[in-house]
ZAMARGU-4260 file (C-alpha; in steps of 0.2 Angstrom, whole numbers, plus 5000, padded with zeros to 4 digits):
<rodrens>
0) 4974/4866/4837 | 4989/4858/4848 | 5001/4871/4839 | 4991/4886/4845 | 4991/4878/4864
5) 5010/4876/4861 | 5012/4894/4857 | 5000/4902/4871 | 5010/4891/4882 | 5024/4898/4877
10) 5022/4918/4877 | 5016/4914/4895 | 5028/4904/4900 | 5037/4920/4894 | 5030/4932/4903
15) 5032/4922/4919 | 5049/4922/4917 | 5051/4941/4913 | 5041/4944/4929 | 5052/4933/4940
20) 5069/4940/4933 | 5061/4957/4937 | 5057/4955/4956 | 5078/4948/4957 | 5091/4956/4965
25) 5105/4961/4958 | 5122/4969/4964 | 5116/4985/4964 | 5100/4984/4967 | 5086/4975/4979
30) 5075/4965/4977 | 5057/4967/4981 | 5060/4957/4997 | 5075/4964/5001 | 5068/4982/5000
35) 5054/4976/5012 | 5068/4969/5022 | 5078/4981/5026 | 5062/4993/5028 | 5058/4986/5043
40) 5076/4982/5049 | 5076/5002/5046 | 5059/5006/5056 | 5067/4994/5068 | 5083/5001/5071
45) 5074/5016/5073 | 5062/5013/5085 | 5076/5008/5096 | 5086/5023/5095 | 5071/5033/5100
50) 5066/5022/5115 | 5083/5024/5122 | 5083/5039/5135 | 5100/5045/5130 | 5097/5045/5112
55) 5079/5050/5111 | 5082/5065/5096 | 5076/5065/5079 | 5093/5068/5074 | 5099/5051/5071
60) 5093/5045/5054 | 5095/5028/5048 | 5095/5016/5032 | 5098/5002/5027 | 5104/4990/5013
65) 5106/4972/5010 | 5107/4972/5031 | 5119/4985/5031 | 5113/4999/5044 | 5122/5018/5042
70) 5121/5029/5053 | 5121/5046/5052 | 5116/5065/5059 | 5121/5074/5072 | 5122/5071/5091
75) 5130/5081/5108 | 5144/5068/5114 | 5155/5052/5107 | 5146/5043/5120 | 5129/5046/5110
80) 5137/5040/5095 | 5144/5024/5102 | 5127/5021/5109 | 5115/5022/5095 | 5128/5011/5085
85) 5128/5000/5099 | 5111/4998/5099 | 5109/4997/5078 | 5121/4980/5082 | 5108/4973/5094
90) 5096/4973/5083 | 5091/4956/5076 | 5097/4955/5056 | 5108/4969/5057 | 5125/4963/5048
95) 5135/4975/5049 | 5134/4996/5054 | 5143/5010/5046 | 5142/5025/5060 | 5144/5043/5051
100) 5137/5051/5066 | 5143/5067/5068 | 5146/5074/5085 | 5143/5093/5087
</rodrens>
């Protein structure tokens, strides 16, 4: 009887362990709560660039990974693209921005 414990205990410990190496990050890809992360960082990011009266297009898109923040799209000046990656700095948890804004 105590060998048949051992060996459920076992597989399940298994399993546990498949199932947290699963939700890990590795150097090419997120983890869960990276991806959930850098969702909000994105709806963030976002939210600011639309609030700000110079900026308010739906031209401007962003993403994000591992705290990264890119910029890209299109917008009408230099000034515009120096604001939104301004503003993409100021936001809390950003590391660092890439701007590939384009400027018509």
């Amino acid at each position: 009887m105590k060998k048949s414990n051992f060996i459920r205990y076992f597989f399940i410990g298994l399993v546990l362990v498949g199932f947290i190496t699963a939700c890990a990050a590795t150097r090419n890809q997120e983890s869960t709560g990276e991806y959930v992360d850098n969702s909000v960082l994105t709806s963030k990011v976002k939210a600011e660039i639309f609030n700000d009266p110079m900026l308010k297009v739906l031209q401007i898109n962003v993403e994000s990974y591992k705290g990264v923040v890119q910029l890209s799209g299109f917008v009408d000046s230099p000034q515009a693209s120096a604001r939104a990656e301004q503003i993409a700095k100021s936001v809390r948890g950003v590391e660092s921005v890439e701007n590939s804004i384009v400027v018509k």
